[in-house]
N, C-alpha and C positions, 0 to 999 in steps of 0.2 A: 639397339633400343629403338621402341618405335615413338616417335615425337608428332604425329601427326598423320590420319588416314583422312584420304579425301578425293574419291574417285574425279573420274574426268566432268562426267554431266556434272558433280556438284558446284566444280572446279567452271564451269560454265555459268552455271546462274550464280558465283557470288560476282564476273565478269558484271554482268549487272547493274551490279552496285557501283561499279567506277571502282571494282579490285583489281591491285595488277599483279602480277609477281608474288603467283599462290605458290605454294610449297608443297608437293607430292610424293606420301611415302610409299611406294609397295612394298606390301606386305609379304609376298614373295620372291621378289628379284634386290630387297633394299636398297635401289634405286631413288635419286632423289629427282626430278626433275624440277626444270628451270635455274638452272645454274649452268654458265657457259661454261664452267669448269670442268672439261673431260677427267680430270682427275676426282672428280667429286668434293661436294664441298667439303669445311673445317666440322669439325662438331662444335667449333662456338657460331658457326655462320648459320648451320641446321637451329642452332637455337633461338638465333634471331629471326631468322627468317619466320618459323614458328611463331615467335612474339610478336611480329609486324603483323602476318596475316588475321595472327587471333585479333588484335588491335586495327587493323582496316574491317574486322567484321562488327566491333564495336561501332568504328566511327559510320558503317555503315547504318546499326541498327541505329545510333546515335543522328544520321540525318534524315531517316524515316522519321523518326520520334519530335524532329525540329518542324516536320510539316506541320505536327498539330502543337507542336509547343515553341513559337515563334523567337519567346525570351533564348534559347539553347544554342540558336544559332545565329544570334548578332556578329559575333566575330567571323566565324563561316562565311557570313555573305558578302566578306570587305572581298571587293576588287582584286586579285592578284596581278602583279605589276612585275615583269622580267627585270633582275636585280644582277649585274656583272658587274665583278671589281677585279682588278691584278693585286694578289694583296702585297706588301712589300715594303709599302710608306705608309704611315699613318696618316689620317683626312689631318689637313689644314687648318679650316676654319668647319664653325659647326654647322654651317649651312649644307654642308656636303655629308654629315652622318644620314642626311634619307638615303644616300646609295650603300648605306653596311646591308649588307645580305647574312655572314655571322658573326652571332650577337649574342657574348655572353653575360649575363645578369645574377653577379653576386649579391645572392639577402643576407644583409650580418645581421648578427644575432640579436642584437633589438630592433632592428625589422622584425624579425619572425617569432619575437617572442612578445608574449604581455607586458603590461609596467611589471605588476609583480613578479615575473621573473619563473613563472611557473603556468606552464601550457603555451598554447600559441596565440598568435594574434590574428585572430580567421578574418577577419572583414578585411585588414590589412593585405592578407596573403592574399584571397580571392581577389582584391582588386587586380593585385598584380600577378594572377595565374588569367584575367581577361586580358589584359592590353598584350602577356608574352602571345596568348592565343589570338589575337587581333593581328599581330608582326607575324605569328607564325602561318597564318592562311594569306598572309600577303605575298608569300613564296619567299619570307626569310628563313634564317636557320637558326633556331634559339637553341641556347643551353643555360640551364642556372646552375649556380652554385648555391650552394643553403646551408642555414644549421635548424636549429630546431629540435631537432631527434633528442638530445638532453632533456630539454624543456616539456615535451611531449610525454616522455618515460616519467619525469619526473613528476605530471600533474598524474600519472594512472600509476605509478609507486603509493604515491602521496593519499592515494584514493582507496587503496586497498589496505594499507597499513592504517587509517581511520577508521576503515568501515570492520578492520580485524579487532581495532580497539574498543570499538563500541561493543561487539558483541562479549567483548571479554568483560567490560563495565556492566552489562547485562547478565551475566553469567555469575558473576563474583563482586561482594556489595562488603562493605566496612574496612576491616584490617586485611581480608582475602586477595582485595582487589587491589591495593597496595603493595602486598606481598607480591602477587603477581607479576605486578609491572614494575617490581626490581628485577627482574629477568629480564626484561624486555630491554636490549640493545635499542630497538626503531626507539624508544621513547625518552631517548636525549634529547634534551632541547638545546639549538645554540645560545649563547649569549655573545656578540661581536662587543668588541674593546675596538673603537677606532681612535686612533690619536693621527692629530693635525700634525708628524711628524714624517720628516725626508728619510727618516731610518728603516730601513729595509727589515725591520722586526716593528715596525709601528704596528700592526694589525696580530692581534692575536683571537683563538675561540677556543671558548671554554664551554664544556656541555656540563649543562647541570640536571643531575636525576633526583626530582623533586620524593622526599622520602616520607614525608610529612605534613601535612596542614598546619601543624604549628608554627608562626611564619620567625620564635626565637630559636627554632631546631636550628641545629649546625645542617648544612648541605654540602652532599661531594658533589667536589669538581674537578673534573681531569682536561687538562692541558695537552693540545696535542703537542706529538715528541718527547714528552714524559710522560713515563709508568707509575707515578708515583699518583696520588690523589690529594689533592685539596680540599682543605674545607674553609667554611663562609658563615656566619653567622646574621642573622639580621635582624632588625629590631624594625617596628613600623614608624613610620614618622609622623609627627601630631600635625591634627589639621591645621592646613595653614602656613604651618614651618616652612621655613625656603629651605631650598637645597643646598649645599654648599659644594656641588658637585663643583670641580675643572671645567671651563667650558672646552678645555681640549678632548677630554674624554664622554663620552656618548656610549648607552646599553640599551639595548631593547631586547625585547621578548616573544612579546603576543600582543595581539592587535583587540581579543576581549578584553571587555572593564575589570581592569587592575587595582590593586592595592600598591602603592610605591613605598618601597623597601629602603632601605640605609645598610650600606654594608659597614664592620669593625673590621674586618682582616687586615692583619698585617701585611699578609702575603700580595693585598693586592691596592691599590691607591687609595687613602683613608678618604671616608665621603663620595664614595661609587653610589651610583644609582642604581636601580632595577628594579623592574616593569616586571610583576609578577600576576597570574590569576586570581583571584579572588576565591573562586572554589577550584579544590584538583580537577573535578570532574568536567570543570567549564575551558579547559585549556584548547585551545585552539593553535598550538603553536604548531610548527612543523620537523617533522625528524630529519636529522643531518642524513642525505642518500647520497652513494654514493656513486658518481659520475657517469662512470664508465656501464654499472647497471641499469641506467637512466638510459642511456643510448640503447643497450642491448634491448630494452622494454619497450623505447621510444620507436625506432627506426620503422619498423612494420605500419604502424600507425600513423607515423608523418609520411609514409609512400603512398597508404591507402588513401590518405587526404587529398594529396597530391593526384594524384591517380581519379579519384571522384569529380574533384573541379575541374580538371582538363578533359574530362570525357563530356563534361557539361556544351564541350565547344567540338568536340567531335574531333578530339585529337588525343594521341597517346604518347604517354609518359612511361621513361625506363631509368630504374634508379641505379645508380654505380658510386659502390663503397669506395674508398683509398685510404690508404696512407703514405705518409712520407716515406714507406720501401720500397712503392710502387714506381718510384719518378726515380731512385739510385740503381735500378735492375733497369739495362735496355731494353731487356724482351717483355719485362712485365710493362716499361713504356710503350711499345711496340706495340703490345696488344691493345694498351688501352686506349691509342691511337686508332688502330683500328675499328675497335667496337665503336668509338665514339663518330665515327665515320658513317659507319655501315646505318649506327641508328639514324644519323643525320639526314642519311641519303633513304632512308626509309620513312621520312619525313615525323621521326619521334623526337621529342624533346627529350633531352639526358638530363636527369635531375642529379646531381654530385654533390655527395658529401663525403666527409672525413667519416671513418670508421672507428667512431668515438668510443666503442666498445673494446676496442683491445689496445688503442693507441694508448701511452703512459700521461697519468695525468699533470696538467701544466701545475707550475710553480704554486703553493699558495700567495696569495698577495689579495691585499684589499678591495682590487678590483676586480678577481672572481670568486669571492667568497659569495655563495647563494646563488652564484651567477650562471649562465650559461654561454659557451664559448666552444669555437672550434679554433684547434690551434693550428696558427699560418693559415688561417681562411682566403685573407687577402692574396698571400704569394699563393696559394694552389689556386684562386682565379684566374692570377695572372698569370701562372706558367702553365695551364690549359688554355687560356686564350692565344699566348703565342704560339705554344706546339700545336693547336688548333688553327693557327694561323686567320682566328676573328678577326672580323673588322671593327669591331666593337666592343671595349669592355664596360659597362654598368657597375658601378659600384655602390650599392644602396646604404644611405650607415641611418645615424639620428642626427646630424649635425645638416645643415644646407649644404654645405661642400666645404672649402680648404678654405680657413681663416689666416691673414696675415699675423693674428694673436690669438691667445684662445679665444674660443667664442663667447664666455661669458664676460671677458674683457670689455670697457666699455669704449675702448678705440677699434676694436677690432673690426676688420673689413673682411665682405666677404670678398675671395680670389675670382674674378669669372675665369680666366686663364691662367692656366699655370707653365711655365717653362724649366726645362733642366737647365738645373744652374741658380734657380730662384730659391734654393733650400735655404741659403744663406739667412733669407730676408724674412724668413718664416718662423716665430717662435711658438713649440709643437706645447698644448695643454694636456690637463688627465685624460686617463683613457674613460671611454664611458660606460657604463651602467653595468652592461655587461660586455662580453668578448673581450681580448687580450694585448689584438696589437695595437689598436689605436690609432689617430691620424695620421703619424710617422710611420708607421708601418703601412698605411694605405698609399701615403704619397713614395715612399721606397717602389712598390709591389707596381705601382702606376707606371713611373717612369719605366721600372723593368720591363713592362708590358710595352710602353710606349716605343722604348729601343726597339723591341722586335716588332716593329709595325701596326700596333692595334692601338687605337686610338679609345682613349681613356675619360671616362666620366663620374665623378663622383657627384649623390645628390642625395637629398632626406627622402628617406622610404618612409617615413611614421609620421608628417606631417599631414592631417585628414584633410585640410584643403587641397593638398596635391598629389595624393598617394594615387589617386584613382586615375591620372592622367601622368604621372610624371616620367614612366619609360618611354610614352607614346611622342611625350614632348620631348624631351632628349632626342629622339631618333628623329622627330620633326625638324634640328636645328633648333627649337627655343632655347634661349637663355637660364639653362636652369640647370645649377651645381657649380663645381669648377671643371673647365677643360683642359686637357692638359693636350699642348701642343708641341711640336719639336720647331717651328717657325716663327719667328718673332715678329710682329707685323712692323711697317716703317714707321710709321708715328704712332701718336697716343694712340689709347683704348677711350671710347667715348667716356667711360666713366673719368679718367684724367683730366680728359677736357672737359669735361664739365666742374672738375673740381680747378682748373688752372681761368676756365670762366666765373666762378664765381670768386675766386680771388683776384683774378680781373675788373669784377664788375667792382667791388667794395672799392677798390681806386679810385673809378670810371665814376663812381657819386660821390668822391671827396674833391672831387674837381669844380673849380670855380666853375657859376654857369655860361659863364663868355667861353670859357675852355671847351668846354662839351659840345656850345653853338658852332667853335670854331674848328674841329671836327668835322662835324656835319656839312660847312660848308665848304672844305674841302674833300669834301667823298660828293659834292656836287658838281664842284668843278671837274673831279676824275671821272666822273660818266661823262661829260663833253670833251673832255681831251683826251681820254682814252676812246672815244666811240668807234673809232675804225677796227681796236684789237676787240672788242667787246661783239660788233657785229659778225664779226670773223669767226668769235666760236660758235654765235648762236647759229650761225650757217652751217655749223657742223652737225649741232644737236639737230636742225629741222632736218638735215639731206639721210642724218641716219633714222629719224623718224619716220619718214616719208620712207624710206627703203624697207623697214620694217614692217610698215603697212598697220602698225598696232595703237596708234590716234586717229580716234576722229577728228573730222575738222575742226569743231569746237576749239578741241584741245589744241590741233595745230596752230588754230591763232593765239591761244594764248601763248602759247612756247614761243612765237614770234616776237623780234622785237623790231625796231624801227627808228630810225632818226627822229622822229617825232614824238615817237615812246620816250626816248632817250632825254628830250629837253622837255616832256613835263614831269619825270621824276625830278630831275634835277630841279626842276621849279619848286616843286611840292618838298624836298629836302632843306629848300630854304624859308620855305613859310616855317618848318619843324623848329629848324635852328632860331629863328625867331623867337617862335612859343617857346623856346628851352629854357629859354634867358628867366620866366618865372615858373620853375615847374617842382622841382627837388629844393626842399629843405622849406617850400613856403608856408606860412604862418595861417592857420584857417580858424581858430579861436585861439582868444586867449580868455584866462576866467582867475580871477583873484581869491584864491578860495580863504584865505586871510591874511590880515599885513604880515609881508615878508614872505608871502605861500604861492607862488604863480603857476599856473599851468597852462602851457600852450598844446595845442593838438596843428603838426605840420604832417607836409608830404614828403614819403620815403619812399625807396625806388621797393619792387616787389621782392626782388632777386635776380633767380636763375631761370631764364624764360627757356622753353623748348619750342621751335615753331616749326611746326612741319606741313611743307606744302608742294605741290604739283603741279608740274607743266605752265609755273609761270614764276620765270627767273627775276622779272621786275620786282616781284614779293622781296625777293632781300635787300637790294638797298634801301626800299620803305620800312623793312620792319625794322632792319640792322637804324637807320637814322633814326627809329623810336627807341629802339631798346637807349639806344646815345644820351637823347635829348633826356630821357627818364632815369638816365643812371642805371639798368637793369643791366646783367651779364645775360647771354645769347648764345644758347646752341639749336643752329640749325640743323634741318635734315630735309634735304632736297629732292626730287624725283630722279633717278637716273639719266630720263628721257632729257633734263637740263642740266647734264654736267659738267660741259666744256664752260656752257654761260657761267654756272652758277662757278664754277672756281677762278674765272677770272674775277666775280661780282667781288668775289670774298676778299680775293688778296689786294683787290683797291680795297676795301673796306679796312682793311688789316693795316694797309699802309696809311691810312686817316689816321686810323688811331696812335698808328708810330709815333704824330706829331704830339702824342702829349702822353708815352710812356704807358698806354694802357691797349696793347696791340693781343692780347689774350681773352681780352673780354667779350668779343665774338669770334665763335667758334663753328668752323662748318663739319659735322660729322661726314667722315667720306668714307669708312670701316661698312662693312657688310652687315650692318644692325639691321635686325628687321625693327618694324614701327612698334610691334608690342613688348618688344624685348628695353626699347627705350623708356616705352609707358610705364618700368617697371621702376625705374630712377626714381623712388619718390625718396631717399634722401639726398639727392644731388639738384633734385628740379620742383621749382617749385607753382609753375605753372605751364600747363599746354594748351599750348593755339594754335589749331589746325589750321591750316587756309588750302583747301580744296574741295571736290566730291563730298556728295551729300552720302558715299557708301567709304571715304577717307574719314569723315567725321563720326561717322557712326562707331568703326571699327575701333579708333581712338577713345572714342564714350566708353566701349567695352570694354580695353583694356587698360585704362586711366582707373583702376581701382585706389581709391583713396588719395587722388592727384585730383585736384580743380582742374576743367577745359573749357576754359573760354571760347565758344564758337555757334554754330547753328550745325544742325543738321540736313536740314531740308530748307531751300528757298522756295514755299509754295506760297508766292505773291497774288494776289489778287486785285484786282480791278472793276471796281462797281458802277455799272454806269445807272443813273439815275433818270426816272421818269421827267424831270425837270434838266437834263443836261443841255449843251451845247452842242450842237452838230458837228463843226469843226473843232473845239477842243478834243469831242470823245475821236474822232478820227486821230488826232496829231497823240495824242498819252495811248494811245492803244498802240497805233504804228511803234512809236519810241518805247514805250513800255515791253513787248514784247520782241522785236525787229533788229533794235541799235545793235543789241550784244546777248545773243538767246541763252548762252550755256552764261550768262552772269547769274549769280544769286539773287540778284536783283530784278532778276524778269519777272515778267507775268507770266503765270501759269494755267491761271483761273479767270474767265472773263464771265462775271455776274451780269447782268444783265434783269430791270424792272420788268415783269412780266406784260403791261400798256407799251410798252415799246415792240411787243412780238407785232410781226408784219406789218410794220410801221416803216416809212424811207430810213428812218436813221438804221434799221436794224440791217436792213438789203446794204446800205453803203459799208458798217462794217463788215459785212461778210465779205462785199465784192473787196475791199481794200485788203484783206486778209489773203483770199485767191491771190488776189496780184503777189503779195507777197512769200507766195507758196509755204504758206502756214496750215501746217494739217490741224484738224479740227475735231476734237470730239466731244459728242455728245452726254451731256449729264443726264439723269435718269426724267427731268423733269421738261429738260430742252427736247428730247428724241420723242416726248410724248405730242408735242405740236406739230413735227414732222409725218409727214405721208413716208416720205425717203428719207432717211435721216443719217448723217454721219458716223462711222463705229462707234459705238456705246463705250466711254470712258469705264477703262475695268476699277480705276481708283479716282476717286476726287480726292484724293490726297499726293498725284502724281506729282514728278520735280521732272518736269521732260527735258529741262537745258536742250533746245534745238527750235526748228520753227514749228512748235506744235505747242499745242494750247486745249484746253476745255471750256466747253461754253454752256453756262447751266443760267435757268429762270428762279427769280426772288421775286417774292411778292412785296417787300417793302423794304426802308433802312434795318427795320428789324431783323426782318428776316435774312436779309443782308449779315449782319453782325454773326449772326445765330451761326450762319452757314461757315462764315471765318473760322468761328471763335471751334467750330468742332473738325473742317478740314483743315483749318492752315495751319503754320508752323512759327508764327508771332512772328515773321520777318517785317515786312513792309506788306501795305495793303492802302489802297487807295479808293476815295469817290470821285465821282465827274458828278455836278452836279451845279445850276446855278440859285438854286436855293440855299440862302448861309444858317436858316437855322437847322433844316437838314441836314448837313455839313459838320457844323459843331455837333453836332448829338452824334454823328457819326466818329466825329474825332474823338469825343470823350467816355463812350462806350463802348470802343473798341482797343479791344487790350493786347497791343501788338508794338514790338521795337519802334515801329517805325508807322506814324499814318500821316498820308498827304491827302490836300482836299486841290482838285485842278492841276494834278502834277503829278511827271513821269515817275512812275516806281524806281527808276533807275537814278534817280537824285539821290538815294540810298547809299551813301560810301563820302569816305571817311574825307578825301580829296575835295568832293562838292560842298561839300560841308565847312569848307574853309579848316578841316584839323591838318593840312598837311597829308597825310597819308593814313591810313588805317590799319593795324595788324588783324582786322577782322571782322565780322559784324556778329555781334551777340544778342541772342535771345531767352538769353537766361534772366534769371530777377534779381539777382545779387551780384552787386558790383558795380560790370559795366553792363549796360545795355545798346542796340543801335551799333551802329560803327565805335569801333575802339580805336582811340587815337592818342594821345600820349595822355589824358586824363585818367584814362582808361589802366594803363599802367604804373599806378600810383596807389601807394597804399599809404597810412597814418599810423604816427605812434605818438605817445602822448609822453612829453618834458616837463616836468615839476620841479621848481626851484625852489629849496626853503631854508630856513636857517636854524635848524637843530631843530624841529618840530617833530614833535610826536602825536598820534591817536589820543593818548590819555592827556593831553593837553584841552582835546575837545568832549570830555565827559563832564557830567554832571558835576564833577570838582571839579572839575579843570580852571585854569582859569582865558581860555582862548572862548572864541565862536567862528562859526562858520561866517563867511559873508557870503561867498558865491557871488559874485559883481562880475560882468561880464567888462570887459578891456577892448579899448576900439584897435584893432589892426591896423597900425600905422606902418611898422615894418613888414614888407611882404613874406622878406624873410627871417627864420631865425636868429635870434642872436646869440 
């Protein structure tokens, strides 16, 4: 047989194309060339290999067609990345799934199908035929597993046997047309019986063949497993009348406007309900089809689908039937080992389904009545991904992943990890909508997979916020499904600790406020008496920073710490504990709203604070001694680069709290969490406070969805010196404003400057003091215009340079001053020099920023100078806190109402009450 002719020169120019490994038949010698095979190849290898070539000549014609159609080849031009693993173990933790190279990706059957239950769900599927073609030009090895092919068969059954009906309605009109379609088997309608019952006969369908318009005709109904037929009589029921149906039992029909029926039968539960057409010819219901002829009609149609969208990316798709004869026969294993090899290594995606056309069909049960399902989808995943020897399984269902209860439970948690051995603690809900095995049989198929070394992911394929990204993210390490490990990590899972913090923290504010103070200053005293072990690690953090070479200096000072550091936190821990003494529980109105009616509004701690920051380990014993002073629970999450410091910071911290039984209420995450997998805690956390980089706080902005963050982004400070200023002031606030500490938030960025001041002494001395201080300088678009020479042209006035560099632009006035703020800066701090006060005030009160000083460094900005003790931040948002945030800052209100049997309807126009509304003077700070 000849499978392919294709002389030498042709076998040349498809070279060309970046073809390898053509396929050559002569026509007279039946010679195959390119196979090392002296014995010649298989005829299932000639067939592939045929199928590859034809398929490198698509993907070729396919990335000529991407030159002028740019959208076709997004995935094509991801980067390919050299991917080696020894397979053997399954990955650990999910940060290491970017190294799976193969990767199989089960769609269950509500992934790939509609709600309705009839055809596919194309937007869903394309997204996920882009991200496997995304993984698959990255030099991984994809294979899916699918169903579909029911669903598919069943919307072009469904389509043909309507458009048969119509024509016959066209054809034959009154009693004809009637008569007619009592012949017609297709035009049973179901009727479902579901009963809220654990009896394994709860579910029954009855088809009823409508034989009349008259809606008191008797109607047959047959049962299936009985030959016998039933009848039904029905009566219509008067407008209005309630129904007395069981709310156990439930019937539908058809989704057109209906007439609702009353059934009399004996035979079936007195007071049924049914949802019937209005006119015969209006019926819209659907014919009972059956299964197995759905796949046989489907399967061609779900390959060509398949096959269209993956050429879109310039890759080809080979589809392989099974059944469960295929996996109890070794040679039919064998082969199919092979094939699945050969296409792999031919760089084809194997798309596998069950051969739902000749398999027998599943049980009936109320879970796949209408439904669509492939049986043991899950276990044929997984026991192709382990004789595949994957590194990856994907398991896509409709649920987010493994719930500790069912998921409509209102306890229920989602699992991010799952371990064998944890079935125990799992109790498994219904199965869903459609397919058969359910989440016990996912978590079964998982583990199985997991024993032979493929590490296992379940997560929702059908939720449209994440459908588009969710394989790309799983394979990234993001947090997203449950993962099933064989390693149990040493301590909690951050989720734990944050739920063992926040029942920490509720302690941690039922404590007196001398307790809380007293606390605090003993985590002051343990930074001066512990400071020799405390300097010892941070020596460790700097010598492997510094070896690394991966901090700037910047950062390497702050990572530093010092004896000096050491004794003014501790200073600053004790101004906290002071302020503690009135912060939780105090009293800020009271209001009489009638005798006997009191309402007081106090402070209450916020909760479960997250704070995550970088390259400066000092940050935790100031925030850890706010979160104290405020009563809030604490989970941190530190930089790597500080985490010899940061784990000794923690366990004095930990040991503070010993002394008063609340040693869980600050918690350091030390687990491999990345920072947006935390930001996703939003029912565990209930606020974030970055403290780092202006590109740390951003990222947090982004993935803080529906979580408040307390923070700034950008410190672009500014400093305006004024036509009326000081000589040596603007020298001394320039030097200290930009010089003291460059990479602070607090520096200057921005140096304004009155345009009467250009080539004026005072403008040569700044400049000359700025040289001395080797501060690079650039030009704003209005500054480089009075220059002949001019310094490089700032590419942003909206820069945050953190280092000795600065920009220096010309204003024409205070106004124009403001103007230029209010549209480059970032509402941090912003300052004037100026010896003019009404200039000054106008400047202070028209300028809408955290933070403005008139004759003062920018860097007076923080929470410590401020006399709060210390700061968990500086905010520039408008609700809440603004400025530095110090323990006010962490304080929220709820409002206490005291009354004595009062009601609403006491203050109505009967009533016999009134309002007073009398405001109460604050004598007690705090509640009583």
């Amino acid at each position: 047989m000849l499978f392919l002719s294709m002389p030498k020169a042709r076998r040349m120019q498809t070279d060309q194309f970046g073809i390898s490994g053509g396929l050559i038949v002569s026509q007279q010698h039946q010679q195959v060339e390119g196979f090392p095979d002296s014995q010649g190849p298989s005829f299932s290898k000639i067939m592939l290999y045929s199928f590859a070539l034809s398929c490198k000549l698509k993907a070729a014609a396919g990335s000529l067609q991407s030159r002028f159609c740019p959208r076709f080849s997004r995935a094509a031009s991801q980067t390919k990345f050299p991917l080696s693993r020894t397979h053997g173990k399954s990955f650990v933790h999910r940060s290491e799934l970017k190294h799976a190279k193969r990767i199989v990706v089960k769609l269950g059957s509500a992934v790939v199908t509609r709600g309705d239950e009839c055809g596919l769900a194309l937007g869903r599927l394309a997204s996920i035929v882009e991200q496997v073609s995304v993984l698959q030009n990255q030099g991984r090895e994809m294979m899916i597993v699918t169903s579909g092919a029911v669903a598919f068969g069943k919307q072009r059954l469904r389509h043909e046997i309507l458009l048969s009906q119509s024509v016959r309605q066209a054809l034959h009109s009154g009693q004809n047309q009637l008569k007619e379609m009592d012949f017609l088997p297709s035009l049973e309608w179901p009727i479902m019986f579901s009963h809220r019952s654990n009896s394994p006969h709860s579910s029954r369908e009855l088809k009823v063949q409508w034989a009349s318009s008259d809606p008191t005709t008797k109607l047959p109904l047959f049962h299936p497993g009985k030959q016998e037929q039933m009848s039904v009589s029905y009566r219509p029921l008067e407008k209005g009348q309630p129904c007395r149906c069981p709310p156990e039992l439930t019937r539908c029909l058809a989704e057109s406007p209906a007439k609702t029926l009353h059934s009399q039968d004996a035979n079936l539960c007195s007071s049924d309900c049914v949802t019937r057409p209005a006119h015969h010819a209006a019926v819209q219901s659907v014919p009972v089809l059956e299964a197995r002829a759905c796949a046989a009609a489907g399967q061609s149609g779900l390959m060509a689908l398949y096959e269209a969208m993956f050429t879109q990316y310039t890759i080809c798709a080979a589809q392989i039937l099974v059944t469960n004869l295929d996996f109890h026969d070794d040679q039919k294993r064998r082969n199919l080992n092979s094939t699945l090899h050969e296409l792999l290594r031919m760089n084809i995606v194997p798309i596998i389904n069950t051969n739902d056309a000749v398999v027998p069909p599943p049980e009936p049960n109320s879970d796949l009545q209408g439904g669509i399902s492939i049986k043991d989808n899950d276990s044929l995943a997984a026991r192709l991904a382990v004789e595949m020897k994957a590194d990856l399984l994907i398991a896509l269902s409709d649920v987010e992943g493994l719930y500790d209860l069912p998921p409509e439970s209102d306890d229920a948690k989602l699992i991010d990890i799952f371990y064998p051995g944890d079935q125990q603690s799992i109790t498994f809900g219904t199965k869903s909508r459609v397919g058969i095995g359910g989440m016990e049989a996912k978590v079964k198929s998982a583990l199985w997979a997991l024993q032979g070394g493929t590490s296992v992911v379940i997560a929702n394929g059908t939720d449209p916020k994440v459908t588009g990204h969710v394989i790309t993210d799983i394979v990234e390490g993001k947090k997203v499904g449950t993962f099933f490990s064989e390693v149990k990590p040493a301590g909690p899972t951050v989720e734990q600790q944050a739920e063992m913090a926040r029942s920490g923290g509720r302690t941690l504010s039922s404590l007196l406020p001398q307790q809380r103070a007293e606390i605090i200053c003993h985590l002051a005293d343990l930074l001066t008496d512990q400071r020799e072990d405390i300097l010892a690690a941070n020596k460790k953090d700097l010598e492997v920073a510094v070896s690394g070479g991966r901090l700037s200096q910047p950062l390497l000072k702050r990572l530093s710490l010092s004896p000096s550091k050491l004794n003014s936190l501790s200073i600053g821990l004790r101004q906290i504990a002071v302020s503690s003494r009135d912060s939780v529980g105090r009293v800020i109105r009271r209001t009489r709203i009638a005798n006997n009616l009191e309402l007081e509004q106090i402070t209450v701690p916020i909760g479960v604070l997250l704070v995550i920051f970088e390259s400066r380990p000092d940050c935790l014993p100031q925030v850890s001694a706010l979160a104290i002073a405020s009563g809030n629970a604490l989970l941190l999450k530190g930089g790597k680069e500080a985490s010899n410091t940061n784990q000794i910071l923690h366990r004095l911290t930990q040991e503070a709290l010993s002394v008063h039984g609340v040693k869980d209420a600050v918690q350091l995450v030390s687990t491999r969490e990345e920072v947006e997998d935390l930001c996703r805690l939003n029912q565990l956390i209930d606020l974030i406070i970055p403290r780092g980089s202006s590109h740390l706080v951003r990222d947090i902005q982004r993935a803080a969805k529906g979580m408040p963050v307390l923070g700034h982004s950008e410190g672009v400070c500014h400093v305006y010196i004024d036509q009326e200023a000081s000589i040596e002031k603007v020298i001394n606030i320039i030097r200290d404003s930009k010089c003291d500490y460059p990479a602070a938030c607090n520096a200057m960025e921005t140096l304004l400057v009155h345009r009467d001041l250009m080539r004026s002494p005072l403008f040569d001395q700044i400049i000359d003091m700025l040289r001395v201080e080797q501060v690079k300088i650039h030009a704003g678009p209005k500054f480089a215009s009075y220059l002949t020479f001019s310094p490089s042209e700032v590419k942003s006035l909206r820069t945050e340079y953190g280092d000795l560099e600065c920009c220096i632009e010309v204003v024409d006035s205070v106004q124009d001053a403001i103007d230029h703020i209010h549209k480059y800066g970032s509402s941090h701090t912003d300052v004037i020099v100026t010896e003019n006060e009404e200039t000054a005030e106008y400047f202070l009160q028209h300028l809408d920023s955290a933070c403005v000083f008139w004759n003062s460094s920018s860097r007076f900005s923080d929470g410590y100078r401020f006399g709060l003790g210390a700061e968990v931040g500086i905010s520039t948002a408008r609700i809440h806190a603004r400025g530095p945030v110090g323990l006010e800052g962490l304080l929220t209100t709820k409002w206490v109402l005291r009354g004595d049997g009062h009601t609403v309807a006491d203050f109505s126009e009967q009533g016999s009450m009134k309002y007073l509304h009398e405001n109460i003077a604050v004598t007690h700070r705090t509640s009583s």
